[in-house]
C-alpha positions in Angstrom: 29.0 -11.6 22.4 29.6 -10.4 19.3 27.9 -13.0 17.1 24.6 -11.8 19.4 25.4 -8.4 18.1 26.0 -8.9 14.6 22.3 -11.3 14.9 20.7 -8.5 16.4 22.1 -5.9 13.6 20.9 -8.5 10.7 17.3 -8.7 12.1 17.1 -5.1 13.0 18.3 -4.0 9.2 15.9 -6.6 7.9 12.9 -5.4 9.3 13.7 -1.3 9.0 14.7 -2.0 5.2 11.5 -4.2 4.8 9.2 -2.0 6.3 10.7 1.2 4.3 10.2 -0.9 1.1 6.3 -0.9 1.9 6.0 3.0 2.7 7.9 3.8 -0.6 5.2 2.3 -3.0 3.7 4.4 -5.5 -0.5 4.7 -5.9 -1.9 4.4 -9.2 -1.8 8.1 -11.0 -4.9 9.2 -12.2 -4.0 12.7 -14.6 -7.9 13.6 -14.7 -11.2 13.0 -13.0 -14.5 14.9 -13.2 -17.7 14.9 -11.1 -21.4 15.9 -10.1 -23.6 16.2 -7.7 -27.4 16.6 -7.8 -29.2 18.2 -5.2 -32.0 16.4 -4.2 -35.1 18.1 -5.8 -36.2 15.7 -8.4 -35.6 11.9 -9.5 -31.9 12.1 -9.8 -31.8 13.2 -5.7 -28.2 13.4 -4.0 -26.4 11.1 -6.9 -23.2 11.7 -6.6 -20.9 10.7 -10.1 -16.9 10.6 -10.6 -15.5 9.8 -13.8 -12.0 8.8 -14.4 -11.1 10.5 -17.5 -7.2 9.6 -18.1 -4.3 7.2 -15.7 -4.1 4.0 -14.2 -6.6 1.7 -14.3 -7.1 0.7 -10.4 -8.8 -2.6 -9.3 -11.8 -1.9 -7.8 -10.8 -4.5 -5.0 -7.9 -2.0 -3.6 -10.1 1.1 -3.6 -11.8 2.8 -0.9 -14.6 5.7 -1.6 -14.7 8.2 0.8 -17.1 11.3 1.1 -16.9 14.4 3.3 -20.7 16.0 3.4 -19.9 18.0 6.6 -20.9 21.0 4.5 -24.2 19.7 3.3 -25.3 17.6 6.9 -22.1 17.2 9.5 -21.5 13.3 8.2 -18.7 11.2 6.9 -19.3 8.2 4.9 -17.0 5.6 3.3 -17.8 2.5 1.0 -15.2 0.1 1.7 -15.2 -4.3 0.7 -15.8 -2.9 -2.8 -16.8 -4.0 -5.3 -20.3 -4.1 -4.0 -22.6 -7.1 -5.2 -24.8 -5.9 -8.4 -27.7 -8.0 -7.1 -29.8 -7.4 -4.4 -29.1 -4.2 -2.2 -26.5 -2.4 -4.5 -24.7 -1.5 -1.0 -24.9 -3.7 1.8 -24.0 -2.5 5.4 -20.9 -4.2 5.1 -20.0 -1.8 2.4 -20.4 1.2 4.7 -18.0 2.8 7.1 -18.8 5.8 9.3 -22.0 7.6 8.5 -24.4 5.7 6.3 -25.7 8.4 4.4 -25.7 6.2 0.7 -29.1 4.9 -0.3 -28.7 1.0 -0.1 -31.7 0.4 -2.6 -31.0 -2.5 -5.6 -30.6 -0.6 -8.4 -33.4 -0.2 -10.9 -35.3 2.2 -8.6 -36.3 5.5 -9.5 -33.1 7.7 -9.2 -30.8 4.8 -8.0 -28.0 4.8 -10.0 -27.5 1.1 -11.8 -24.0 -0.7 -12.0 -20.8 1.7 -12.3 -17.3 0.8 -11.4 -18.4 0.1 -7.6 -19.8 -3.4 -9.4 -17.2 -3.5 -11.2 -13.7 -5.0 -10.7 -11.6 -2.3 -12.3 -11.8 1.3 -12.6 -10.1 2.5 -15.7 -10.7 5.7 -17.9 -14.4 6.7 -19.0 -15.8 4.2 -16.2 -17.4 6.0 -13.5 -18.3 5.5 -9.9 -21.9 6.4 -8.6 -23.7 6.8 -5.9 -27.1 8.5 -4.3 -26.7 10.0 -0.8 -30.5 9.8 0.7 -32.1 12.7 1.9 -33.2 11.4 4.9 -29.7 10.7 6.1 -28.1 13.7 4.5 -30.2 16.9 3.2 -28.1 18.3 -0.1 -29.6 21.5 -1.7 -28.3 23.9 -3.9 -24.9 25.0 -3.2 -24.1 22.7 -1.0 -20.6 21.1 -0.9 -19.3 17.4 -0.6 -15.6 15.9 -1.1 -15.3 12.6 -2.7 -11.9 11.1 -2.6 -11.0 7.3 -4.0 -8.2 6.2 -2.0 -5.9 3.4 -3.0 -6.2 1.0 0.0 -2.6 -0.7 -0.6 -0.6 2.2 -0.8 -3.1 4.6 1.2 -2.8 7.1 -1.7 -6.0 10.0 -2.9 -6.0 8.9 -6.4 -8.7 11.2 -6.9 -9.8 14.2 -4.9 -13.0 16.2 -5.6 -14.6 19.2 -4.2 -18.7 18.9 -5.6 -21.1 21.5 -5.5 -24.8 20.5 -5.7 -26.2 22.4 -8.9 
């Protein structure tokens, strides 16, 4: 009886102390990001830009971009399975999660922004993610607000977190 108890304290401890190992995990640290968002009025429509300015590099492979345009249309859109292929469609509808509000187009079209850290496999300072939200999915104008965040899919962490208003 007590050998069963002192079994059943072993594999209990083991799995509490192993699964508090994996919640304890730090994110990368990114100290300073920057961003824009075009309204859609003229060949750069609804692109959508976030530059990592200083911090960890983070593989692009364990990122998630996510982006709240309640304000601008009521949707939610995420771009997971990064990084996305850089021939082709620049996002595929394997990429998208939620609303697809992102303009799938290869890049090389007019006001489709061309390979960024989303092609990439790392996303380290000066490198920037981009991205065009389509009008037809999501109307942005003037003043209107979107949240980006690039989450860190290992460790569930916001590395970056920004509030965009179309100007």
């Amino acid at each position: 009886m007590v050998a069963i108890v002192v079994i059943l304290a072993v594999t209990v401890s083991v799995f509490a102390f192993g699964f508090t190992e994996k919640t304890t995990e730090a994110g990368p640290i990114v100290g300073q990001s920057s961003g824009k968002l075009v309204p859609q009025d003229g060949s750069d429509d609804g692109i959508v830009r976030i530059t990592h300015l200083g911090g960890d590099t983070i593989q692009v492979s364990n990122m998630e971009v996510v982006v709240d345009a309640s304000d601008a249309c009521g949707k939610h859109g995420r771009l997971v399975n990064l990084p996305v292929p850089s021939s082709g469609n620049d996002i595929e509808d394997s990429n998208i999660e939620g609303d697809d509000i992102f303009d799938q187009r290869a890049y090389g079209f007019s006001g489709v922004p061309g390979p960024n850290a989303i092609h990439e496999s790392e996303y380290a300072a000066t490198d920037e993610v981009a991205f065009r939200i389509t009008s037809s999915a999501c109307p942005i104008t003037q003043g209107d607000e979107i949240t980006v965040r690039i989450v860190h899919t290992p460790t569930n962490s916001v590395v970056i977190k920004q509030t965009l208003t179309a100007s």
